[in-house]
C-alpha positions in Angstrom: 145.2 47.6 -12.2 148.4 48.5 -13.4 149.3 49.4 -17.0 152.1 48.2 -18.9 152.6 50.8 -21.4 153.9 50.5 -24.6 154.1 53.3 -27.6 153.4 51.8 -30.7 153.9 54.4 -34.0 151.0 53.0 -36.9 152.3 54.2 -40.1 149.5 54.1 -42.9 146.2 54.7 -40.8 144.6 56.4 -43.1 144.1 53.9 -45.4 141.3 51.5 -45.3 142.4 48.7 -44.1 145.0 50.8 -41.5 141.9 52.8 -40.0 139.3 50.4 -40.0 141.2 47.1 -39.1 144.3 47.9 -37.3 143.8 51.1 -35.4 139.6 50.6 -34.6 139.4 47.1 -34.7 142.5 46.3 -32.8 144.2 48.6 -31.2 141.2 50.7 -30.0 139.7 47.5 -29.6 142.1 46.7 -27.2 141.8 49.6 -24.7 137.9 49.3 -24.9 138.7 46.1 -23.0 140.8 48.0 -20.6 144.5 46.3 -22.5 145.9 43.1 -23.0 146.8 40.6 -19.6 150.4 40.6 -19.3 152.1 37.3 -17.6 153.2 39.6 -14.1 149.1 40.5 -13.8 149.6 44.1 -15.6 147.6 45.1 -18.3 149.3 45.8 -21.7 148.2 49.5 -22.7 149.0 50.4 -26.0 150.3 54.0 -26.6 149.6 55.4 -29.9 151.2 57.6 -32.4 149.3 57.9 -35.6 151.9 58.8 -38.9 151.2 59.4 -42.3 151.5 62.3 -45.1 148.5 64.1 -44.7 148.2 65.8 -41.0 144.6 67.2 -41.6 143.4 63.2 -42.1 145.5 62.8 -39.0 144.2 65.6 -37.0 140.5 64.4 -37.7 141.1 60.7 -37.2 143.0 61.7 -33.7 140.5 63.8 -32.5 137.5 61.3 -33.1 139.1 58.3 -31.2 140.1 60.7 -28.7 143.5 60.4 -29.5 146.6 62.9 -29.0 149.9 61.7 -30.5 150.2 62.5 -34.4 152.8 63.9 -36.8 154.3 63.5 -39.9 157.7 63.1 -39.5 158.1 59.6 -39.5 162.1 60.4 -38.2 161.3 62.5 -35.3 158.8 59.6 -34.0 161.5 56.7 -34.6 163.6 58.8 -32.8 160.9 59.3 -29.8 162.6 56.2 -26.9 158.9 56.1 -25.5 157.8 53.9 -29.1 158.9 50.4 -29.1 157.2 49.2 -31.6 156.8 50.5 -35.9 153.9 49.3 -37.4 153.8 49.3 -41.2 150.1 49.6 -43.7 151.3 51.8 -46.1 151.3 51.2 -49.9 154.0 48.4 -50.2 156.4 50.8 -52.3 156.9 52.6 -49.5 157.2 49.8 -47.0 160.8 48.7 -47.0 162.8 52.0 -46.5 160.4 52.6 -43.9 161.1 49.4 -42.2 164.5 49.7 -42.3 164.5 52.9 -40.8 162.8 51.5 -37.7 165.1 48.6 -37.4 168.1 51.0 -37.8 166.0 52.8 -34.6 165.9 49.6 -33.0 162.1 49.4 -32.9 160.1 46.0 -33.3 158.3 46.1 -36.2 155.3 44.3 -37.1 154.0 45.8 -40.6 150.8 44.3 -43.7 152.3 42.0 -45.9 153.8 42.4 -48.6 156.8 42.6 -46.7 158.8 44.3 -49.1 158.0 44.7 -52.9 160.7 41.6 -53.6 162.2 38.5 -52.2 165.4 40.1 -51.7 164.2 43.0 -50.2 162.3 40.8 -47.8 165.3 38.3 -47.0 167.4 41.8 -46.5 164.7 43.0 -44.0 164.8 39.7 -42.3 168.1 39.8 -41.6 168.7 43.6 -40.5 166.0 42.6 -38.0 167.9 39.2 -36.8 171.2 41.5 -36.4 169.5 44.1 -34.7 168.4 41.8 -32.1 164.3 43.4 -32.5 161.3 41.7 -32.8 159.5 41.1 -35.9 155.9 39.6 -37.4 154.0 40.1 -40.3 149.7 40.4 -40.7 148.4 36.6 -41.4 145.2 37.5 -40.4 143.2 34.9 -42.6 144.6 32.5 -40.6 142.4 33.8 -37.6 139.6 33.6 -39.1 136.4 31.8 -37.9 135.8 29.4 -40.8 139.5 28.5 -41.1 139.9 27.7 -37.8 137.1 25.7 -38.1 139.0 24.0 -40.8 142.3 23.9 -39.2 140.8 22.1 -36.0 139.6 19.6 -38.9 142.8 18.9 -40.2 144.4 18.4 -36.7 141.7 16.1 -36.0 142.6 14.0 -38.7 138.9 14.3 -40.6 140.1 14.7 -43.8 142.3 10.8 -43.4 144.4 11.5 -46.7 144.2 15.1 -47.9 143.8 15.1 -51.5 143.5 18.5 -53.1 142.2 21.9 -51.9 140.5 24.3 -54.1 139.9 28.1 -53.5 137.9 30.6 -54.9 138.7 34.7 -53.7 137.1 37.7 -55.2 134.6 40.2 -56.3 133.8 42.9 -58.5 135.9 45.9 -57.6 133.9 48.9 -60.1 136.0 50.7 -62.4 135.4 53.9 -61.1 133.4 55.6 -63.6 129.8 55.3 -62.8 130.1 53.8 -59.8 133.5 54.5 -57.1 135.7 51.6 -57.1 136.1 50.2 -53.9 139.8 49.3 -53.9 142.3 52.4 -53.9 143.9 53.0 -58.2 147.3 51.9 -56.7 146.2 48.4 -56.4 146.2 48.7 -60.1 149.9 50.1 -61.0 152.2 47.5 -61.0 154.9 50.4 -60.6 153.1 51.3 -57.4 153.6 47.7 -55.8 149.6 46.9 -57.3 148.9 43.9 -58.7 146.7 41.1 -57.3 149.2 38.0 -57.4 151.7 40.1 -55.2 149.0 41.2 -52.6 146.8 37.5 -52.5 149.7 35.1 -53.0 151.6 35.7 -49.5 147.8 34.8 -48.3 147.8 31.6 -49.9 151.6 30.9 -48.8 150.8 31.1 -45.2 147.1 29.6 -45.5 148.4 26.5 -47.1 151.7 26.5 -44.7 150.4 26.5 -41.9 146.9 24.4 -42.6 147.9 22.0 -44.3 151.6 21.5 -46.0 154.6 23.6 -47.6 154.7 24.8 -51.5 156.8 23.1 -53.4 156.0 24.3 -56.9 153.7 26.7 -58.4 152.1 27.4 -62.2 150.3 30.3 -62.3 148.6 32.3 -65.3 147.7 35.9 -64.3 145.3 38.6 -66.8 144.2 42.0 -66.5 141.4 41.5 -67.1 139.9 45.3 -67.1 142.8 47.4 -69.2 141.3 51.0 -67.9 140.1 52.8 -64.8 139.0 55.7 -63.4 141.1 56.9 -60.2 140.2 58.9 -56.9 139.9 62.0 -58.8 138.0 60.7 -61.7 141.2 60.7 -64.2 141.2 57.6 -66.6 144.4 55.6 -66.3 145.9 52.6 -67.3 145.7 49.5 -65.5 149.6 47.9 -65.5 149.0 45.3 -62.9 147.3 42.3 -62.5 143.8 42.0 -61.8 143.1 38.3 -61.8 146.0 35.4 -61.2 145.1 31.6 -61.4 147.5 29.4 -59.6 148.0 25.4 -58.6 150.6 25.3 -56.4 151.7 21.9 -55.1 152.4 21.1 -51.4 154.3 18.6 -49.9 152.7 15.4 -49.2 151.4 14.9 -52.8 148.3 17.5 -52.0 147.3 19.6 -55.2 145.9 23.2 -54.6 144.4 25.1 -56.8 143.3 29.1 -55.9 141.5 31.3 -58.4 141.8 35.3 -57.0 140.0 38.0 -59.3 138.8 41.8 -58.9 136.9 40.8 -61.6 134.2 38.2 -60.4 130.6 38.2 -59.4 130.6 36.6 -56.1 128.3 33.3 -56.9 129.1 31.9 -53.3 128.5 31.9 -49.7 131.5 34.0 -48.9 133.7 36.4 -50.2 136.1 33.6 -49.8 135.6 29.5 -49.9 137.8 26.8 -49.9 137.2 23.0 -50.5 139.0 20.3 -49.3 138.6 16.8 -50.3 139.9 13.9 -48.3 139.7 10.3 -48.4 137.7 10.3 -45.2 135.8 13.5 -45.8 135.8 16.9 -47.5 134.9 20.7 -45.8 134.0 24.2 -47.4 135.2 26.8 -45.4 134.9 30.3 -45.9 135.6 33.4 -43.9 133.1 32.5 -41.3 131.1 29.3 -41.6 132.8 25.7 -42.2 130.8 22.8 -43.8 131.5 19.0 -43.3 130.3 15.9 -45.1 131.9 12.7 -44.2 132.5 9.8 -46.3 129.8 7.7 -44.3 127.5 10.5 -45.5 128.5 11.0 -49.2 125.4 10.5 -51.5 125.8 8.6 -55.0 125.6 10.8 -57.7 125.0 9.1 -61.4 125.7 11.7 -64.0 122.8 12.0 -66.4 122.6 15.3 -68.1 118.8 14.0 -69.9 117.0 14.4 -66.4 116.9 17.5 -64.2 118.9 17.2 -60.9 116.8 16.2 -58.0 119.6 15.8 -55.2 119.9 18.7 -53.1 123.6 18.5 -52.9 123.9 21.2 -50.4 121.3 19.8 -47.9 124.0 16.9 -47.5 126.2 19.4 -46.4 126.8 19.2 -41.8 127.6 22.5 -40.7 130.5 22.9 -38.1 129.8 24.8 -34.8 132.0 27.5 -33.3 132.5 25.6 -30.1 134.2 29.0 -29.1 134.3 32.7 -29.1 135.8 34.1 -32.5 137.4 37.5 -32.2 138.4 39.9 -34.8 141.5 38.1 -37.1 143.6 41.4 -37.0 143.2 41.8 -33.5 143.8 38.4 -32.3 147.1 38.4 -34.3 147.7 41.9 -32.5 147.5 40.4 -29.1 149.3 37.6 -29.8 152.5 40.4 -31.5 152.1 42.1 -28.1 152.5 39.8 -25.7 155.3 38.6 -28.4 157.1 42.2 -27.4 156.2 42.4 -23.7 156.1 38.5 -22.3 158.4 37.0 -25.2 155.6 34.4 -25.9 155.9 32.5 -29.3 155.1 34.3 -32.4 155.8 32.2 -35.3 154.8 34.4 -38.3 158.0 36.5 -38.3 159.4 38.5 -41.4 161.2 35.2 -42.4 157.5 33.6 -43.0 156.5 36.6 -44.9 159.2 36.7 -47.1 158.2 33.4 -48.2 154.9 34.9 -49.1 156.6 37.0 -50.9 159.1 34.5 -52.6 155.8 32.6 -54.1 154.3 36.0 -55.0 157.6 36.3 -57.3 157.6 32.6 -58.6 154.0 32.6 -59.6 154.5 36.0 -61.8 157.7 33.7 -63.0 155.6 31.0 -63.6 152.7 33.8 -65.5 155.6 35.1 -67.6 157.4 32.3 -68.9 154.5 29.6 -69.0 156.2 27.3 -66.9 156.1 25.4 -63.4 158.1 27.1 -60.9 159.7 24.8 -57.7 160.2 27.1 -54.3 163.4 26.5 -53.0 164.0 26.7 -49.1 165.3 30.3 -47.9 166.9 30.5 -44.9 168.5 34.0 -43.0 
């Protein structure tokens, strides 16, 4: 069948979540299956050039997916006319010059969020990319997930009847690094590196209320570090400067009330890594990353609170669990396909770098919020 090729530079692929989710995951992903159906019955092929700083991690990476095309000089491959598209998963203080460098070469970009390290910065991106006429997304891969899709196909079902509040709890213990590895990289942990945990898991919770359920209209947020000192990739000690734990209730339009608790410094006591509740007038769900549990109002037991007696109902057991009903891919991938045939078929893609700087915007307003004690309202931004 015939290939529609199309070179795609990956930036940052030697990071975790670059190797393992974008390039393997995806991308690779994607030629196992022999490419992507285009609309005129080609197959999408994705060409790829692997960039970063170090070209022995490069060499090694390239040679074991069987791959050819690396460098380090980011410049040379903007300036290579066989690359349409700049993807971006480096650490997010070297994002934005990046990006602007491949809208200056007139590439489309699709790049992790953060966007850029600020709302302005973001907005500016936005806008270079408009003027220059290319194509743009950001990663909002939690949206792709099995269990909130599961809960998305609730809420367009109308389930819920009212929506009344949605509560979410994200996290784990990421070690400090000194008898056992950590299993985050020390940058997440320098705010003067881009770290911090409010900057990296607020643009989640932008786009996974957005788009499930309603816009955020205000946000109060307290944020702690909660674990002051680490121990780094090299076993040095350092200071932790940014934020390992935020606490937020934002409030969405429509009179809903959310409330998301994300920490680096939790023992997961759950089902997931991730679970969020939502409580409706006709019924309420707990969805996590995977699995999505129901229990309707004509199935809601009668608790009596009576702290004298031991419980005795197995609140659980009441939960229904909801079935897939169809085949979930991998998040990052999915969102992949979906930027590709963006590029090649111009088919929708509605999470551009406008909707991640709005991630970024309530990033920024809930460390506003943390730092002056004080509910924040998210106006509108427009290009």
């Amino acid at each position: 069948m015939e290939r529609t090729s199309i070179g795609i530079i990956l930036n940052g692929v030697t990071g975790r979540m670059g190797y393992r989710q974008h390039l393997v995951r995806s991308l690779l992903a994607i030629r196992e299956q022999g490419g992507l159906p285009a609309r005129d019955g080609s197959r999408i092929w994705p060409e790829l050039t692997l960039v970063g700083r170090n070209e022995a991690k490069l060499a090694e990476i390239a040679a074991r997916h069987g791959l050819t095309s690396y460098t380090t000089d980011l410049d040379a491959a903007l300036a290579d006319d066989s690359h349409q598209i700049y993807f971006d998963a480096q650490v997010t203080a070297q994002r934005e010059k990046a990006i602007r460098a491949a809208i200056e070469a007139g590439k489309h970009i699709y790049t992790e969020k953060p966007l850029a390290e600020g709302l302005t910065g973001s907005l500016e991106l936005a806008r270079l990319a408009a003027a220059k006429g290319v194509k743009n997304g950001v990663v909002q891969d939690k949206l792709f997930l099995p269990g909130l899709r599961k809960l998305k196909r609730l809420v367009d079902s109308g389930f819920f009847g009212r929506i009344l509040s949605v509560r979410g709890e994200f996290g784990y213990w990421v070690f400090e690094g000194d008898w056992q590895d950590a299993q985050r990289p020390s940058w997440n942990y320098r705010a003067e590196d881009g770290g911090g945990i409010t900057v990296d898991m607020f643009p989640h919770w932008h786009y996974v209320l957005e788009q499930i359920f309603a816009p955020v209209t205000a946000v109060t947020a307290h944020i702690a570090t909660h674990i002051p000192e680490r121990v780094d990739e090299t076993g040095q000690t350092y200071r932790a400067t940014a934020d390992d734990a935020a606490y937020g209730i934002f409030e969405l339009a429509g009179g809903i009330t959310a409330q998301i608790n994300s920490s680096w410094a939790v023992r997961v006591y759950r089902d997931e890594l991730v679970e969020f509740q939502v409580d409706g007038t006709h019924g309420s769900a707990v969805a996590g990353l995977r699995e999505c549990r129901i229990q309707h109002r004509g199935a809601t037991p009668m608790p009596v609170w009576n702290p004298d007696l031991p419980v005795t109902e197995p609140f659980r057991a009441q939960w229904q669990t909801v079935p897939d009903n169809e085949d979930f891919d991998n998040g990052f991938k999915v969102q992949w396909e979906a930027f590709l045939r963006h590029v090649v078929d111009d088919e929708p893609f509605p999470w551009d770098f406008l909707a991640g700087a709005r991630g970024v915007q309530l990033a920024e307003a809930g460390l506003l919020s943390a730092r002056e004690g004080r509910r924040v309202e998210i106006e509108e931004i427009r290009l």
